[in-house]
Backbone bond lengths (Angstrom), bond angles and torsions (degrees), N, CA, C in turn:
res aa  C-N    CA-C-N  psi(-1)  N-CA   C-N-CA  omega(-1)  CA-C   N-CA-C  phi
1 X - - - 1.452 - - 1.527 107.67 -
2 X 1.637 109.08 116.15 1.506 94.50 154.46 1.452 149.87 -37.65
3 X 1.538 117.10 140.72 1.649 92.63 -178.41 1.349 116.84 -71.87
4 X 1.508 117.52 -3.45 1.385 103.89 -175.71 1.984 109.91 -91.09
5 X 1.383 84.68 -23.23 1.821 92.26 156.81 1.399 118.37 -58.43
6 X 1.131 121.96 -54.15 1.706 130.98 175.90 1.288 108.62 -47.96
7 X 1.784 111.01 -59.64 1.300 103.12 -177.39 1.796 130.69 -66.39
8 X 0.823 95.87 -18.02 1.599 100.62 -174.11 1.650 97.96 -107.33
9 X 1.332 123.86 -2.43 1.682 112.82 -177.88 1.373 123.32 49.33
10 X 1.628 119.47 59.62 1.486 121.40 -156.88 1.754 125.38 47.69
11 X 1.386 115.07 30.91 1.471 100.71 -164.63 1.327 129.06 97.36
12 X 1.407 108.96 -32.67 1.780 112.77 -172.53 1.713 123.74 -62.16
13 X 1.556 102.13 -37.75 1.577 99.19 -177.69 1.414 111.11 -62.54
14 X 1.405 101.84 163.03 1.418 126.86 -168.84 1.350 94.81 -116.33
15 X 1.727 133.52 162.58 1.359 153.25 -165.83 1.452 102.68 -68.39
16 X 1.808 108.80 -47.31 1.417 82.57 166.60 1.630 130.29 -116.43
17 X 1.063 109.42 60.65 1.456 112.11 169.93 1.299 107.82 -86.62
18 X 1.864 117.10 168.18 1.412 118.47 164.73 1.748 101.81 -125.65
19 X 1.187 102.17 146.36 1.620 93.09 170.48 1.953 85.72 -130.38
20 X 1.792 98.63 145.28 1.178 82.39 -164.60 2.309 62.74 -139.39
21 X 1.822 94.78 137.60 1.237 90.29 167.84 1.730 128.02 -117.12
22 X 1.278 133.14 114.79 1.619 129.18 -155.43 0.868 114.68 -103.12
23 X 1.222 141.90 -177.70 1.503 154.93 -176.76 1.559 130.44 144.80
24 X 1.732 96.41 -163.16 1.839 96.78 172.87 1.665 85.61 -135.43
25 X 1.625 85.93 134.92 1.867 95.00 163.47 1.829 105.53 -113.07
26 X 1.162 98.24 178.34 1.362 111.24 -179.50 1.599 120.53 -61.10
27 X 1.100 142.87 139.48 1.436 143.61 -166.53 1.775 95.12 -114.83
28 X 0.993 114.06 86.90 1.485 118.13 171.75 1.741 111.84 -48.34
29 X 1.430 133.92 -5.14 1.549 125.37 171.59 1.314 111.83 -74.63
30 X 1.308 92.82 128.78 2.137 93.42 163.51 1.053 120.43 -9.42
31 X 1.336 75.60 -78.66 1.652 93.74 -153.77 1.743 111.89 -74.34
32 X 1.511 103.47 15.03 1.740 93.74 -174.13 1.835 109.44 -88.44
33 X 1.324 105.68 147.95 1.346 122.25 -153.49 1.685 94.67 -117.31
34 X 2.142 128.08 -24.76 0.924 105.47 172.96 1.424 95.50 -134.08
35 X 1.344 112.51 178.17 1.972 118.96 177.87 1.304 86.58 -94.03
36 X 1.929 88.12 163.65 1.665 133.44 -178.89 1.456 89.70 -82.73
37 X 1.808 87.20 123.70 1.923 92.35 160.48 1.853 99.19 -85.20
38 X 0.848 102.08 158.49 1.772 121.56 172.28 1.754 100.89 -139.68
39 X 1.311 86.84 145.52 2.045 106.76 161.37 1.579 107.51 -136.73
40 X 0.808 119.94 131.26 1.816 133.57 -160.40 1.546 93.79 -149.23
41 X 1.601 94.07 133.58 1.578 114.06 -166.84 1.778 90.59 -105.07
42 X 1.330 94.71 106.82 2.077 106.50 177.20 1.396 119.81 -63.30
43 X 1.755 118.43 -12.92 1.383 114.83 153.40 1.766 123.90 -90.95
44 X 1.222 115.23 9.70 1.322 123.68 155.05 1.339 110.35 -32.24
45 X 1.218 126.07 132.07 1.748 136.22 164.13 1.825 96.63 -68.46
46 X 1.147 119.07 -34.30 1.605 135.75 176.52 1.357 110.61 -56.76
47 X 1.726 112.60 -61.13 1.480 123.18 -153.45 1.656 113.02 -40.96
48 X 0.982 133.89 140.59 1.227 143.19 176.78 1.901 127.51 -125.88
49 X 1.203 105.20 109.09 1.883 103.50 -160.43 1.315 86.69 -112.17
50 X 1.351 118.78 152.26 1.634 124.09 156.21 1.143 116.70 -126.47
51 X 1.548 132.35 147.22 1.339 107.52 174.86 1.837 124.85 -81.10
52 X 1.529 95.58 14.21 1.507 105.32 -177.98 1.154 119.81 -104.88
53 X 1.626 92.17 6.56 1.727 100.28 -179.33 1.428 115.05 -64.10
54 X 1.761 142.82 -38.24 1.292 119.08 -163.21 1.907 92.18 -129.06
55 X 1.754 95.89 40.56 1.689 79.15 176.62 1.579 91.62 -105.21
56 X 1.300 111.81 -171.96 1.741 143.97 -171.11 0.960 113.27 -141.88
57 X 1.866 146.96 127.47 0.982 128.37 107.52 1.351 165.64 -105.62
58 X 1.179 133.25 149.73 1.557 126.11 -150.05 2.129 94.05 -113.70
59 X 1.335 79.84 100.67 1.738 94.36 160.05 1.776 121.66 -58.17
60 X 1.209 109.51 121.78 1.338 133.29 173.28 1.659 95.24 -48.63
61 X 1.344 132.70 128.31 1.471 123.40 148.54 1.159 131.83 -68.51
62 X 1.232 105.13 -29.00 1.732 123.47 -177.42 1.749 107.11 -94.32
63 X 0.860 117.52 -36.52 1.682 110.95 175.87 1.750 117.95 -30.61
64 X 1.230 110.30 115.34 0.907 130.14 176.18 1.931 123.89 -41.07
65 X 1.104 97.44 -41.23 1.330 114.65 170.34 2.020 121.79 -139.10
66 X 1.258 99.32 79.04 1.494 126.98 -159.71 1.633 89.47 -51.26
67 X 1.062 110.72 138.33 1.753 130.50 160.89 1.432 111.99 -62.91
68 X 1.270 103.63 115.03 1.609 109.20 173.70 1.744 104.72 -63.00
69 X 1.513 98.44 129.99 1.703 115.36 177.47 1.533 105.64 -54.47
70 X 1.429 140.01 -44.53 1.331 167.74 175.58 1.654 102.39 -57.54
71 X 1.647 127.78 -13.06 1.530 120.70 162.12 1.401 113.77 -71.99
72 X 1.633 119.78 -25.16 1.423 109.83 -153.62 1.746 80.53 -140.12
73 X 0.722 132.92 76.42 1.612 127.88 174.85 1.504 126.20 -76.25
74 X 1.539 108.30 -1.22 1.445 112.47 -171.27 1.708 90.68 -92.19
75 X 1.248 104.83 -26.04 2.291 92.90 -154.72 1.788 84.74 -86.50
76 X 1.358 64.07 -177.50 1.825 96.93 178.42 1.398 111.35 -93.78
77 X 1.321 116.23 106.88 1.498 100.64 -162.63 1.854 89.28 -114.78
78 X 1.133 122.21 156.80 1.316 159.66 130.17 1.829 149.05 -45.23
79 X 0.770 133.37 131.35 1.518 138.54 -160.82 1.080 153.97 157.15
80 X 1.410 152.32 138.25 1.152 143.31 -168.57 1.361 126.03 -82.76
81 X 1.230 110.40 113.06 1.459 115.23 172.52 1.617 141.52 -105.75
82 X 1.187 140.39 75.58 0.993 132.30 -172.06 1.908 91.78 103.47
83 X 1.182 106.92 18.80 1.713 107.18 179.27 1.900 103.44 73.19
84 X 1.075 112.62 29.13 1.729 131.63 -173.80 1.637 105.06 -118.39
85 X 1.416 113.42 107.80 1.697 98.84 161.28 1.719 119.02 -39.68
86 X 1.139 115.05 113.04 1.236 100.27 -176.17 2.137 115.94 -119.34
87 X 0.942 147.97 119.66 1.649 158.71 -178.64 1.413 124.21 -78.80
88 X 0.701 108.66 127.75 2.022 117.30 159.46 1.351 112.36 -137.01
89 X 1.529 108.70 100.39 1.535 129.60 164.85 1.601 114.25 -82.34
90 X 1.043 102.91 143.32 1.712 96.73 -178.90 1.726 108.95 -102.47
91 X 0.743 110.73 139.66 1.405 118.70 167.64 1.632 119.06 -20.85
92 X 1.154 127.38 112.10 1.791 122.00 -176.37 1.217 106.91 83.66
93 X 1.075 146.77 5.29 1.657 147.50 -159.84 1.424 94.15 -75.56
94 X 1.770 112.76 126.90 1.352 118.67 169.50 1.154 91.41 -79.51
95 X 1.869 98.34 159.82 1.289 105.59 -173.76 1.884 83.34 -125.41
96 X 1.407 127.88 -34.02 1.276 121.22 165.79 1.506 106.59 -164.60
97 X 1.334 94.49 139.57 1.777 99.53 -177.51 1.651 107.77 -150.56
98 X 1.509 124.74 152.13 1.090 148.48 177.24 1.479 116.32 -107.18
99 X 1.211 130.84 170.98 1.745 129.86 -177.13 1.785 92.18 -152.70
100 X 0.975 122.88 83.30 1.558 110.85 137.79 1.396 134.49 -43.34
101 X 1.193 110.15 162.33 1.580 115.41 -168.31 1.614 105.40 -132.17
102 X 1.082 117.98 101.22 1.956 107.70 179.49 1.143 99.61 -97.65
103 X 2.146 133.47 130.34 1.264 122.05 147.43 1.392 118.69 -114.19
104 X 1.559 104.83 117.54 1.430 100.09 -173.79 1.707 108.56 -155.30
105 X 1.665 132.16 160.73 1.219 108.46 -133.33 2.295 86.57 -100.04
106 X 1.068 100.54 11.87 1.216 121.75 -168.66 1.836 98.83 -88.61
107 X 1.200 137.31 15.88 1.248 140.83 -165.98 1.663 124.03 -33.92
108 X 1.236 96.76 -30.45 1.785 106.58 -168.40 1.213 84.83 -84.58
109 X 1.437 129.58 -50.93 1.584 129.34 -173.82 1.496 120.10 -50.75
110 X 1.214 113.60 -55.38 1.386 143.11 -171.43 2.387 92.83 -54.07
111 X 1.157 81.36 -74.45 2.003 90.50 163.70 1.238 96.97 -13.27
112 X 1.136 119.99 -87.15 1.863 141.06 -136.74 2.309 84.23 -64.76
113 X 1.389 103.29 -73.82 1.372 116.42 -175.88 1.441 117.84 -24.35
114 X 1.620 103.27 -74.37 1.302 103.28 -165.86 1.123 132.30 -18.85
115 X 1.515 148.05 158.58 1.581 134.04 156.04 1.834 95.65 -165.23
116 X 1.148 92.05 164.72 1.801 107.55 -172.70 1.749 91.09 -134.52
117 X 1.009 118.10 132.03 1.358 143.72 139.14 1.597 101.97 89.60
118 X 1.555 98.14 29.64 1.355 111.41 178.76 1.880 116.15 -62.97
């Protein structure tokens, strides 16, 4: 989906709605034990959605003709290596997120307020 699809939700929003989108993404440090919450405003000229943001895939070991990792480079794909569970997360990868919707005639206000998983 385009971001300019995301941002406008096919056309439907009105001037003053807020769509505000939250979550936890992946923390690329070693040693990290929990994910980055994020809140990202979906009428941002910035905002950026993918639809490959919260998929996975898990490679067949036995498949006869294995899927090159390099078809789908955005997900998190999965596999055996050396007989080792082995991962490739990409950088920013949601791991789960929600989008509220605020309509109210208070818009600049509504901005600042919003929050998810408060």
């Amino acid at each position: 989906m385009s971001s300019k699809a995301t941002r406008f939700v096919a056309g439907f929003a009105t001037p003053n709605t807020v769509y505000k989108r939250a979550g936890f993404c992946f923390d690329p440090e070693p040693q990290a034990t929990e994910a980055l919450y994020f809140v990202e405003d979906v009428t941002d000229p910035s905002y950026k959605e993918f639809w490959s943001d919260e998929l996975e895939l898990f490679h067949n070991p036995n498949a006869e003709v294995p899927m090159p990792a390099e078809w789908l480079p955005y997900l998190t794909q999965y596999w055996f290596k050396d007989g080792e569970p082995y991962a490739v997360t990409p950088e920013g990868r949601v791991l789960t997120s929600m989008t509220g919707v605020e309509t109210s005639s208070a818009t600049t206000k509504a901005r600042k307020e919003i929050t998810l998983f408060d």
